[in-house]
C-alpha positions as CSV (number, residue, x, y, z in Angstrom):
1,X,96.2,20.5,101.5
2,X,97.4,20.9,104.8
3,X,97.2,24.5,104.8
4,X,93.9,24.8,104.0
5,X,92.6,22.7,107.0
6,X,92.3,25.6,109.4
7,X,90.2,27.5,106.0
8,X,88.2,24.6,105.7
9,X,87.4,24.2,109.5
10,X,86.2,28.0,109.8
11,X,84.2,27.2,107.0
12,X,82.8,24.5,109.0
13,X,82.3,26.6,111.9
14,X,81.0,29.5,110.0
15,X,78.1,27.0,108.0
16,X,77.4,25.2,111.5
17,X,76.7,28.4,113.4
18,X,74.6,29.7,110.5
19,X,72.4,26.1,110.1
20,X,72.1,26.4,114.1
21,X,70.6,29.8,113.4
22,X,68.4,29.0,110.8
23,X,66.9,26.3,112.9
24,X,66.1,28.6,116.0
25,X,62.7,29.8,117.3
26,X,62.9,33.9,116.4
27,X,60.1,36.8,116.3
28,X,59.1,38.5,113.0
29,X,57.1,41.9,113.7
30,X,54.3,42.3,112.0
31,X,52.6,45.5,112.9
32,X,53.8,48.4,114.8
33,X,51.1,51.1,115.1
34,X,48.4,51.5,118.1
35,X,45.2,50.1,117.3
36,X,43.9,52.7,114.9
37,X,46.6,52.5,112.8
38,X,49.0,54.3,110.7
39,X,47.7,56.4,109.1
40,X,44.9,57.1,111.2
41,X,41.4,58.1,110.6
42,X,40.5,61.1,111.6
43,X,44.6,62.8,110.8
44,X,44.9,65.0,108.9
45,X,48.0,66.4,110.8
46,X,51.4,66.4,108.5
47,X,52.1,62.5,109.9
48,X,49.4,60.6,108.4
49,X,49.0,63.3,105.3
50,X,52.4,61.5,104.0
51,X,51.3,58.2,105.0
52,X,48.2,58.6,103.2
53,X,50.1,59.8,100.5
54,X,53.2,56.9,100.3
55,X,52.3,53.6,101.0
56,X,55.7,52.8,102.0
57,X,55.4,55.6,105.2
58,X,52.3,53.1,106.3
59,X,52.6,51.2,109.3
60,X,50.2,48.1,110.3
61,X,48.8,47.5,113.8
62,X,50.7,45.8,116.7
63,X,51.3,42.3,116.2
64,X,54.3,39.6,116.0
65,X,54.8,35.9,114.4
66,X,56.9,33.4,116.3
67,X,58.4,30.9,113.9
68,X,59.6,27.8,114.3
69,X,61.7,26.7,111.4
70,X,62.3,22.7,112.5
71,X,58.3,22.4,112.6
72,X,58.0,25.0,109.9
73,X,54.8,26.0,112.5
74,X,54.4,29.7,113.3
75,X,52.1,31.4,116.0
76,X,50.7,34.8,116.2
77,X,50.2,37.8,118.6
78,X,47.2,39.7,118.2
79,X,44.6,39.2,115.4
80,X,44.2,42.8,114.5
81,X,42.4,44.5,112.0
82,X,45.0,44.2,109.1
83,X,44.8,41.0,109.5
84,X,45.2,40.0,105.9
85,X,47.7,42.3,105.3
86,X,49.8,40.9,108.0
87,X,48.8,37.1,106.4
88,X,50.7,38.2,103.6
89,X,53.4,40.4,104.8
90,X,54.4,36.9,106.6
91,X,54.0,35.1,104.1
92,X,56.6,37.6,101.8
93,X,59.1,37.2,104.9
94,X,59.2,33.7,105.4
95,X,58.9,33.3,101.6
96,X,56.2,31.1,101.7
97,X,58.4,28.5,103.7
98,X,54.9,28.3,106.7
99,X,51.5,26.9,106.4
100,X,49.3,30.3,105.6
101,X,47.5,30.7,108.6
102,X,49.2,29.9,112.1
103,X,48.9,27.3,114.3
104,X,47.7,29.5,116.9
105,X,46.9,33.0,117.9
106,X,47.5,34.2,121.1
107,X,45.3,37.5,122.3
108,X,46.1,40.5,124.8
109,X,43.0,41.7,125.3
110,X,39.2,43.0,124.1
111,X,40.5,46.2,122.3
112,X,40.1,46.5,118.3
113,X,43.5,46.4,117.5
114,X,43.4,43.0,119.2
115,X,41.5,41.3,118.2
116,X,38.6,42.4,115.9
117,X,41.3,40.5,112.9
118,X,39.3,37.1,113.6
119,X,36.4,38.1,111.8
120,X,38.4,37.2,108.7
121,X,38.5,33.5,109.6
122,X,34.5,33.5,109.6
123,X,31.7,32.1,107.1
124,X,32.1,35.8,105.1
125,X,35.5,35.5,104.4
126,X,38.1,32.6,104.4
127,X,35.3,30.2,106.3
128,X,38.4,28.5,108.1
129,X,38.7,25.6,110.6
130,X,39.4,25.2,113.9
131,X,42.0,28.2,114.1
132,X,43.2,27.9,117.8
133,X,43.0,30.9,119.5
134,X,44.4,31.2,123.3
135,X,42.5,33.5,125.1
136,X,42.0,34.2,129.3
137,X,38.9,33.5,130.8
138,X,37.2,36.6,130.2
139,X,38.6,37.0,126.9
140,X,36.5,33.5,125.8
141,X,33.6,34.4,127.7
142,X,33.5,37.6,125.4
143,X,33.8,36.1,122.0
144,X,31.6,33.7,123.1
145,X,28.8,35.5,124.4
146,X,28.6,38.0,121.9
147,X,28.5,38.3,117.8
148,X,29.8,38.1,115.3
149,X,32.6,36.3,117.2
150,X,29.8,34.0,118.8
151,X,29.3,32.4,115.3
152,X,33.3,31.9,115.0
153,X,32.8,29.3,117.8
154,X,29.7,28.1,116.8
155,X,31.0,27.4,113.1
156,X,34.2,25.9,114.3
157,X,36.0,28.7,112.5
158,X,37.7,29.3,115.4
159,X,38.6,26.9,118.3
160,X,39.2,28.8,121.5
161,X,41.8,27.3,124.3
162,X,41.7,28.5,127.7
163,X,44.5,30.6,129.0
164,X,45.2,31.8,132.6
165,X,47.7,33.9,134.2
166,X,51.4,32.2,135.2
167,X,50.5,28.9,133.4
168,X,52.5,28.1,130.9
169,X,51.7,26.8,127.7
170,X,54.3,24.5,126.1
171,X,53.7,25.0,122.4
172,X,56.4,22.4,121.9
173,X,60.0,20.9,122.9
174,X,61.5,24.5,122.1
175,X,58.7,27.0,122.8
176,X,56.7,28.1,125.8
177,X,54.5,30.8,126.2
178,X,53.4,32.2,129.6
179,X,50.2,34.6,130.0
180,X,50.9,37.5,132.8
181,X,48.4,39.6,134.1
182,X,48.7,43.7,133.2
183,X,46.6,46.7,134.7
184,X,45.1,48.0,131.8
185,X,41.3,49.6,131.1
186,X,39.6,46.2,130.8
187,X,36.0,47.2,130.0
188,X,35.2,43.8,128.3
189,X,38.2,41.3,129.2
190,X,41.0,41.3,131.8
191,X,44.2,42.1,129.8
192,X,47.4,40.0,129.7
193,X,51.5,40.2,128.3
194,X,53.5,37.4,127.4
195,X,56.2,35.7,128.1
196,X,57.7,33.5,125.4
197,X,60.4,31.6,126.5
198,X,62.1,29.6,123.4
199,X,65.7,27.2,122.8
200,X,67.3,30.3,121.4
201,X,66.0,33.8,122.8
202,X,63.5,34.7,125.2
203,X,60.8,37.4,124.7
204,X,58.9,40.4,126.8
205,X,55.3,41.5,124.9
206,X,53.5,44.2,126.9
207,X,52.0,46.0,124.3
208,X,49.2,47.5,126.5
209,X,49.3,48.8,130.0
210,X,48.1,51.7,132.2
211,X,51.6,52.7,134.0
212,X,54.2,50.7,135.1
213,X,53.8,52.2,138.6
214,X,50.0,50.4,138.4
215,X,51.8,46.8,137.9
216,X,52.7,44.1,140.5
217,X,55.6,43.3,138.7
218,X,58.7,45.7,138.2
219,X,59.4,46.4,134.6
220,X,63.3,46.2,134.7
221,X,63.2,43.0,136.4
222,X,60.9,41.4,133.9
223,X,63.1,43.4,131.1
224,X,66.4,41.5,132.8
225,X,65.0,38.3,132.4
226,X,64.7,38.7,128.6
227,X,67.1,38.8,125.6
228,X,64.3,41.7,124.1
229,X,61.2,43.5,125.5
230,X,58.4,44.8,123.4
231,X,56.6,47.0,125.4
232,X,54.2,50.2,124.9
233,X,55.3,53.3,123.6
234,X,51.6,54.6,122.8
235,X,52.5,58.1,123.6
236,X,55.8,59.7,123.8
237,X,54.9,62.9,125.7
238,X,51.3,64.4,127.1
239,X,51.2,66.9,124.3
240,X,50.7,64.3,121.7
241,X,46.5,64.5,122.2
242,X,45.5,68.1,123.4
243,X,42.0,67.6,122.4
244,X,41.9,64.4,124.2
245,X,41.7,63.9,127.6
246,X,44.9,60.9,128.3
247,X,43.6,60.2,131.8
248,X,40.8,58.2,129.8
249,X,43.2,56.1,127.5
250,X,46.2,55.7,130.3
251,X,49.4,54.6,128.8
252,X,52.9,55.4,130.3
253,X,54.9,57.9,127.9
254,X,57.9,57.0,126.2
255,X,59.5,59.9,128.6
256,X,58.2,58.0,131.6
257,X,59.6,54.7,130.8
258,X,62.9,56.5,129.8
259,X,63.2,58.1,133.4
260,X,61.9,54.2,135.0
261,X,64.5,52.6,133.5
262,X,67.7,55.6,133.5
263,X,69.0,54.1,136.5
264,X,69.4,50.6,134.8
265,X,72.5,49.4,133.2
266,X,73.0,49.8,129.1
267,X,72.7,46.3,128.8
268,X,69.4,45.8,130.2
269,X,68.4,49.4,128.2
270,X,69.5,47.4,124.7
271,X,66.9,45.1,125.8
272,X,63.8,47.5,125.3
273,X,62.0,47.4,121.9
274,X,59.4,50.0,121.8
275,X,55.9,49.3,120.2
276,X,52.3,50.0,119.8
277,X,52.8,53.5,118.5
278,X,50.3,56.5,118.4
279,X,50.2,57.9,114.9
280,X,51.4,60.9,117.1
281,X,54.7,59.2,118.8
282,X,57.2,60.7,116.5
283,X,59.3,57.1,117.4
284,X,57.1,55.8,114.3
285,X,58.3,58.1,111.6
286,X,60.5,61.0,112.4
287,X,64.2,59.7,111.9
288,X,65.5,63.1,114.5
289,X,63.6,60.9,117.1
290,X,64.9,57.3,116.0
291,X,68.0,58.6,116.4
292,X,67.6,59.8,119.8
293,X,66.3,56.7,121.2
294,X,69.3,54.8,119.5
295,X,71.8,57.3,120.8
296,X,70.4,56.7,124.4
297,X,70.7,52.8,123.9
298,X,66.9,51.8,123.3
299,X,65.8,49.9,120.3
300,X,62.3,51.1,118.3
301,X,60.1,48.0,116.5
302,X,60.6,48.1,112.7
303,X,57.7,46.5,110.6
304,X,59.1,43.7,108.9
305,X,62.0,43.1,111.1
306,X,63.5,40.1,112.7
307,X,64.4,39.3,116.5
């Protein structure tokens, strides 16, 4: 018997660790794709023809779920307009372990592929309760003010609680979430990131900003304080849109955030998960790409995937 004491105590050690996992806050990505989409209207370059054509090269819009398995409560980022499909794609990777619909829902800003998902919680469609959803000042004033997401409050389909920049919201003993201010086109709200600080790892969400240069904050120090950092990756290069004109949708390139950050250690690099992809940014679905991002110690989001 005695020789099997040290097999038995890894054992122990082994289940422990694992149960200590299991019971950790972590971040499940839901969506990965700017707001149009992947495929995207409008494509009918070689990108979205295969997307169109497999379901499984489909990618849904930016958004993540924070879990928290001892209160088997989950929150989510963004209320896009795959909504349902994200309602369900949760639902398959928690295996139906969480309440259907979140206990919150935290918003970036007044862009469609932020927020336009709530209509699903009104009278037309699930006719839900009370759905908290945290939004900064001008954020409420919007969906307040102006229909259909004027009847969401007014029916109580939605409940809206009042966000500001650097408070922090303490969701519960083992998750925080503070709203920080980004420079981004904010046409009908001001337009925030996160910061959501939990018992096991902590977590960057910038899905939307202008440039780094444009922000009060520097991005590798907010990166350092992290354990990952989902930030834009709209564009990878200023060929992506030639009959666009990018100085009216401003987002920093993938090759600009790679030359911000070179300097930094490969440590802080292995930090960086890029999202909110263009159905351009070859990042979503060209593997030659992946690879390269991998190879120079950056991370890419992957639908489905667990942080």
């Amino acid at each position: 018997m005695v020789k099997f004491l040290p097999i038995l105590f890894c054992f122990f050690l082994v289940s422990l660790t694992h149960a200590q996992s299991d019971s950790i806050p972590k971040v499940l990505v839901l969506g990965v794709a700017q707001d149009g989409g992947f495929p995207h209207i409008g494509c009918e370059r070689n990108c979205c023809n295969l997307a169109n054509q497999n379901d499984s090269v489909k990618r849904l819009v930016v958004s993540l779920a924070l879990i928290d398995p001892i209160s088997k409560k989950w929150w989510m980022f963004e209320a896009t307009p795959d909504f349902v499909e994200q309602l369900q794609l949760f639902k398959e990777l928690t295996k139906g372990a969480y309440p259907y619909l979140p206990e919150g829902i935290f918003l970036t800003h007044a862009h469609m592929g932020h927020y336009t998902g709530l209509m699903e919680l009104g009278r037309e469609a699930l006719g839900a309760k009370n759905v908290k959803v945290h939004a900064l000042p001008k954020m409420q004033a919007f969906l307040s003010s102006n229909g259909p997401w004027s009847q969401l409050v007014e029916l109580e389909n939605i409940e809206l609680i009042p966000e500001s920049f650097d408070s922090i919201r303490v969701l519960n003993e083992r998750i925080s979430v503070t709203s920080i201010q980004v420079p981004h086109r904010d046409e009908f709200s001001e337009t925030a990131g996160f910061k959501i600080l939990t018992s096991g790892k902590n977590y960057l969400f910038v899905p939307d900003i202008d440039k780094w240069t444009k922000w009060d904050l520097k991005l590798s120090e907010q990166i350092n304080e992290v354990d990952h950092a989902f930030i834009d990756a709209t564009f990878y290069s200023i060929s992506e849109l030639p009959f666009r004109n990018i100085k009216t949708i401003p987002h920093p390139l993938v090759t600009e955030t790679l030359l911000e950050l070179e300097p930094e250690s490969a440590a802080l690099k292995s930090k960086v998960v890029f999202i909110h992809f263009n159905h351009t940014n070859k990042i979503m679905w060209d593997p030659k790409i992946q690879r390269v991002i991998n190879t120079l110690g950056y991370n890419y989001a992957i639908q489905g995937s667990k942080y």
